[in-house]
C-alpha positions, 0 to 999 in steps of 0.5 A, a space after each residue: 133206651 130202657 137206661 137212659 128212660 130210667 136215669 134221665 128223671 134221677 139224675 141228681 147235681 152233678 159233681 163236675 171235676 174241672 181244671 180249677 181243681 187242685 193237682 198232684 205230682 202226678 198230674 192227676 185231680 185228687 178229687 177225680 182220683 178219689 172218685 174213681 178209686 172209691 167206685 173201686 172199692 165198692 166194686 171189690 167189696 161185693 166180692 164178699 158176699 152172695 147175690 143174683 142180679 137181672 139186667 136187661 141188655 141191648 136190644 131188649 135181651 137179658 143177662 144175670 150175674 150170680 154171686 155165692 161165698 161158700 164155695 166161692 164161685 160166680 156165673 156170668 149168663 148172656 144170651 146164647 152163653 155162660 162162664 162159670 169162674 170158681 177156684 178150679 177154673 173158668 167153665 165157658 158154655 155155648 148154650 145156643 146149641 143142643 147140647 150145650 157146649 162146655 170146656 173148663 180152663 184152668 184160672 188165667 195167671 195175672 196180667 192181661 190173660 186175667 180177664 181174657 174170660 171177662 172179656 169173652 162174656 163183654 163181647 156178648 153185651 154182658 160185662 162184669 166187674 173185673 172189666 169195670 175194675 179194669 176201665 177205672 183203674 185206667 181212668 184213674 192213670 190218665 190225667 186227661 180223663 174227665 170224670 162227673 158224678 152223680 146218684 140214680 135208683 135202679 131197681 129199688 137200689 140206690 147207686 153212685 154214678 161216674 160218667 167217664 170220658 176223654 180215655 185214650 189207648 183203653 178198651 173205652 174211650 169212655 163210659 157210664 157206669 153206676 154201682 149200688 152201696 152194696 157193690 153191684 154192678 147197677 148198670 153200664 153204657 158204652 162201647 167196650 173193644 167195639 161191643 156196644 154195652 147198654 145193661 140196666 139192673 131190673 132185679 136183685 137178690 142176696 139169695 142165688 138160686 143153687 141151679 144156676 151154679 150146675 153145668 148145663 143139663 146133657 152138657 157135652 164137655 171138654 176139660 183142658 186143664 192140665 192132668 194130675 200125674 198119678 202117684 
């Protein structure tokens, strides 16, 4: 609700992709597909720098995503939970309980298994970038696909928007997802592997706070990479 109170008075001209639209080879509207991968883009181009982003998800519940380069390491903190992604490893915690619960991974190898830690965090109401990638790339490979664009500001932040529709065999059958110039994730609605997602942007910063990088205080964890033989 909090979503569709801040867009309805921003929502500015719609771009609307229609059949009258030039078409390659491929069947797909270079215009669609430009869209789509441009909102790509920009996704990947934030990867390059540090930020703290506040959302507030369904159901008036809060979620954050905080970004550093140096090392570079991110955290994704949904309500009750927390996976932290770095060069070592995917760190998942339950923080619903006392102590919090961890256990350490090592990264997942390409493919579907890649995403297998973002998708644990989507199914608490918290998606990330790697899941958005990973829907527009889909879209981008289905010439059915219906795509309109159009720019909001959430949080201060001005941000490109693609309502996305008509997907088949994907996690969505479609979506709304806005993205700041800076590359932030500003806000996502729709229904992902049968999690409703509805996250909106309330606060943003290039400064994250160092201690939301720590393991949960008293943590008991569990670490299930594999073990270096000795010498």
């Amino acid at each position: 609700m909090f979503r569709r109170a801040v867009l309805a008075p921003l929502v500015g001209a719609l771009l609307v992709l229609t059949s009258c639209q030039a078409i390659t080879d491929d069947g797909v509207a270079p215009g669609r597909a430009r869209l789509l991968g441009d909102m790509t883009a920009q996704l990947q181009r934030a990867a390059q720098r540090p930020y703290h982003a506040e959302y507030l998800l369904a159901e008036g519940t809060r979620g954050e995503i905080s970004q550093q380069i140096g090392p570079a390491r991110a955290v994704y903190a949904y309500p009750g939970g927390r996976l932290m992604v770095d060069s070592n490893g995917h760190t998942s915690c339950v923080t619903a309980v006392r102590p919090a619960r961890c256990q350490i991974r090592p990264l997942p190898g390409p493919g579907p298994a890649a995403l297998t830690g973002y998708s644990e965090v989507t199914r608490h109401g918290l998606i990330t970038a790697p899941i958005v990638t990973e829907l527009l790339q889909t879209a981008q490979l289905q010439s059915q696909a219906e795509v309109e664009a159009h720019d909001v500001t959430l949080a201060g932040q001005q941000a490109t928007c693609l309502d996305v529709s008509g997907l088949t065999d994907a996690d969505a059958g479609g979506f709304t997802v806005c993205v700041t110039a800076a590359g932030v994730l500003a806000s996502f609605t729709g229904v992902v592997g049968g999690v409703d997602v509805d996250q909106a942007l309330t606060r943003v910063s290039s400064s994250p706070p160092a201690a939301v990088f720590a393991l949960p205080e008293g943590a008991r964890v569990v670490d299930h990479r594999p073990k270096t033989p000795a010498p």
